[in-house]
C-alpha positions in Angstrom: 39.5 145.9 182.0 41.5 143.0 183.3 44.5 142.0 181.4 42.6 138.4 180.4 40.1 140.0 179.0 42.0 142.5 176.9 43.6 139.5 175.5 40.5 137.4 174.5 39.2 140.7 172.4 42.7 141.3 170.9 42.5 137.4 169.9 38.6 137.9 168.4 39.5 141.1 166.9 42.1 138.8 165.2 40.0 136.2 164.6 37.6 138.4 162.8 40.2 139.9 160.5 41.0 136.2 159.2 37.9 135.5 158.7 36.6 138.4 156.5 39.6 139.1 154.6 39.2 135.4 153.9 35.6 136.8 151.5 38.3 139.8 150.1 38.3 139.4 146.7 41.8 140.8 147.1 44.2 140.4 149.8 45.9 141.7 151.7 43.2 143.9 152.2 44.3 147.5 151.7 40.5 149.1 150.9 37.3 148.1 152.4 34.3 149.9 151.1 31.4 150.1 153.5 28.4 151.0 151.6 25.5 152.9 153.6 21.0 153.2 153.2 21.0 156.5 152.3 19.7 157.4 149.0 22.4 157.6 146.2 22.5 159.1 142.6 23.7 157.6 139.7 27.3 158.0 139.9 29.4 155.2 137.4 32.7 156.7 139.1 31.4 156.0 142.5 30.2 152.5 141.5 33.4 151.2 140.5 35.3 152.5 143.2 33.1 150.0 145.3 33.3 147.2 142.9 36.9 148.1 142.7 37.4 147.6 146.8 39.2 144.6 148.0 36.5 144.1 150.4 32.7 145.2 150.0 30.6 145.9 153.2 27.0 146.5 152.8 24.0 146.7 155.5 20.7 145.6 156.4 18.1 146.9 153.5 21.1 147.2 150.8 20.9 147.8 147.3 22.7 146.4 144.3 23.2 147.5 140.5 21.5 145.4 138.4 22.9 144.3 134.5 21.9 146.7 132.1 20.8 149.5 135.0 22.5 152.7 135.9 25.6 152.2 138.0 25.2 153.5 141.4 25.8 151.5 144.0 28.1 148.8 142.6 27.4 144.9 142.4 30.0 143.6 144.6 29.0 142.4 148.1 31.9 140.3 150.7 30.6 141.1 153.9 26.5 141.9 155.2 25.9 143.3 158.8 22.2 142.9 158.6 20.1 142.9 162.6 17.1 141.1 163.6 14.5 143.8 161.8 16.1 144.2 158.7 13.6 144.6 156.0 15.0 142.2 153.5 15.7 143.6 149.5 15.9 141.1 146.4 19.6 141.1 146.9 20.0 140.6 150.9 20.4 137.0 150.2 21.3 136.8 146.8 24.2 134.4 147.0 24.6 134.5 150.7 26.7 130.8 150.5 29.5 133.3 149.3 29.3 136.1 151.5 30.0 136.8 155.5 27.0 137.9 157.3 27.4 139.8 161.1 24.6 140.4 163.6 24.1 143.8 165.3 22.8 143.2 168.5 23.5 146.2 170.3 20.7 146.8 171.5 20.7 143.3 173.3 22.8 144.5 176.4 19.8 146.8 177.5 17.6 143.8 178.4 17.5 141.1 181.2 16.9 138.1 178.6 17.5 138.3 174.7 13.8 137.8 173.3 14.4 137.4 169.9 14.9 135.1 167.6 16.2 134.2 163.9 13.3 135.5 161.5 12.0 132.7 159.9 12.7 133.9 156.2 16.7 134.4 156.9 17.6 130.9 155.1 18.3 128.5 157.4 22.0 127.1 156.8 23.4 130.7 156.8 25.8 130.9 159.3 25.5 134.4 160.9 28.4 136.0 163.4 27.1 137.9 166.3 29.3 141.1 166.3 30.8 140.8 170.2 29.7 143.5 172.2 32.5 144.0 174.7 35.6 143.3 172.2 34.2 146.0 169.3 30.9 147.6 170.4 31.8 148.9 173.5 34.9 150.8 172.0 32.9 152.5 169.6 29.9 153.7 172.2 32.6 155.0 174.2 34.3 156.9 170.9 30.2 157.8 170.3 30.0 159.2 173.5 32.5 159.3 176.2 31.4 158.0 179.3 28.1 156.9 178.0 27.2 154.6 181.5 23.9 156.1 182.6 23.4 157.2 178.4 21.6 154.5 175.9 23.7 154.4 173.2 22.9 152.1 170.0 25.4 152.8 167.4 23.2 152.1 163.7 24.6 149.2 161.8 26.1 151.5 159.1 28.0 153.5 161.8 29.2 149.8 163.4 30.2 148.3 159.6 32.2 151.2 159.1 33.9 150.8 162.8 34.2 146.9 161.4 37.0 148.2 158.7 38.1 151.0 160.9 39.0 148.5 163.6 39.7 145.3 161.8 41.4 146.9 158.9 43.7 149.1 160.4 45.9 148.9 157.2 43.6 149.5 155.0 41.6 152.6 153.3 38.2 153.0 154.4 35.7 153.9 151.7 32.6 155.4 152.5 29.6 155.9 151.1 25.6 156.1 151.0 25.9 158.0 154.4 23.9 161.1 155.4 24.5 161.9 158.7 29.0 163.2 158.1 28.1 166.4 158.6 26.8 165.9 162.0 22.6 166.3 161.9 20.8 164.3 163.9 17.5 164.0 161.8 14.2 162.6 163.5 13.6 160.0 160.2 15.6 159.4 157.4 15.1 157.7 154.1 16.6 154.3 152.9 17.4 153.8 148.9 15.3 150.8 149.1 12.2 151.2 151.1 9.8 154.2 152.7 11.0 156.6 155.5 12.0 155.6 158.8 12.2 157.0 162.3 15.2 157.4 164.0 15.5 155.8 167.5 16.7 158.2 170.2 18.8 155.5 171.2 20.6 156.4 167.7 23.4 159.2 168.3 23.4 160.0 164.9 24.8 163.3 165.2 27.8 162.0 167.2 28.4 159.1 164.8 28.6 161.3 161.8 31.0 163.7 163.9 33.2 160.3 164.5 33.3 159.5 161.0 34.0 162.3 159.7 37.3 162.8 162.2 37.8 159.5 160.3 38.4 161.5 157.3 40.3 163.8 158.3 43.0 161.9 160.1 43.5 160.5 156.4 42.2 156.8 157.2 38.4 157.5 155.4 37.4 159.0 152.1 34.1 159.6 150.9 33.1 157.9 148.0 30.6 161.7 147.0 
C-alpha cells in the first residue's frame, strides 16, 4: 500500500478512536465489551461485567435487560454496528441520540454499484458511520483468511465490532461475549437471542473468525465474559 494511503487509514483509525471513546462512559478507555446474538443465560455476574465496561458494543438484533427482569445481557449500550438487514429489536433505537451507530458494508465491495439504501424505519436524523473498508475491513479479511483475493470473505458484524475494540482500543481489555462460533465450528444456521434461526452465508468464515478470536484470548488482550 502506498505510503499516503497508509497515512490516511492510520489518521481514520485515529479519528475513530476519538470519536467513540467520546460515547465511553469512562475514559480513558481501558475495557470495551462487545456483546454478540448468540443466545445467553441468565448470568447477574456476566451482566455487570458489561454494564461495568467503559465502553459497551452491541450489534444488529441486540438485546437489552429490562428493569425488574433477569440480568443477562446488561443495559448499557455506547456504540451499535447494526447493517442494512438488521432485523430491528425494541431496544435498537432506544435512545439512539446518545449512542454511535457504524454500518457494515462489507459486503458492498463485491458489487459494481451499491444498491441499497437507508431502510426507511432507521430514524431519520441518526447519523450513521460507514465502517471504512480499506482502513479496518481489509485487515481483518486478510487476518480471516490470508490471501483471501480470489476468496469472498464477509466478516459477520459481531466478528467486525470485536476487531473495532481490538484495533481501535489497543490499550484496552476486550470483553467478549454472546459469541458461539470461539471454538472454531462453522455451523450452516445459527440462532439469535432475539428472533428465529438464521442461515449462515457462505460468504461467513465463521470457523476462521472464531479461530481469530480466540488467538485473541490467548495472547491475553480478550476474555470471555462465559
Amino acid at each position: 500500500m502506498p505510503e499516503d494511503l497508509e497515512t490516511t487509514d492510520d489518521a481514520i483509525r485515529d479519528l475513530m478512536h476519538g470519536f467513540l471513546a467520546g460515547y465511553a462512559r469512562h475514559r480513558p478507555v481501558r475495557s470495551v465489551a462487545v456483546v454478540g446474538n448468540a443466545p445467553l443465560e441468565t448470568n447477574a455476574e456476566r451482566a455487570a461485567a458489561i454494564d461495568a465496561s467503559d465502553l459497551v458494543i452491541r450489534v444488529n438484533s441486540f438485546v437489552l435487560d429490562t428493569p425488574g427482569g433477569d440480568p443477562c445481557h446488561g443495559r448499557e449500550t455506547d456504540v451499535v454496528v447494526i447493517n442494512r438487514g438488521t432485523r430491528a429489536t425494541p431496544w435498537l433505537f432506544q435512545g439512539y441520540q446518545h449512542r454511535a451507530y457504524l454500518q457494515s458494508d462489507t459486503a458492498m465491495v463485491h458489487l459494481a454499484k451499491v444498491r441499497y439504501r437507508t431502510p426507511p424505519y432507521w430514524p431519520a436524523d441518526m447519523g450513521v458511520w460507514q465502517i471504512p473498508n480499506r482502513a479496518l475491513t481489509a485487515e481483518l479479511r486478510e487476518l480471516i483468511w490470508p490471501g483471501y483475493e480470489g476468496v469472498r470473505v464477509d466478516p459477520t458484524t459481531g466478528t467486525l465490532a470485536a476487531w473495532l475494540g481490538y484495533r481501535v482500543f489497543p490499550e484496552a481489555e476486550l470483553r467478549l461475549t454472546g459469541f458461539s462460533y470461539l471454538g472454531g465450528e462453522r455451523p450452516r444456521t445459527w440462532e439469535h437471542h432475539f428472533g428465529a434461526e438464521v442461515r449462515v452465508p457462505d460468504a461467513h468464515r465463521v470457523d476462521r473468525e472464531g479461530r481469530l478470536m480466540s488467538s485473541w484470548i490467548a495472547e491475553g488482550r480478550a476474555v470471555v465474559l462465559a
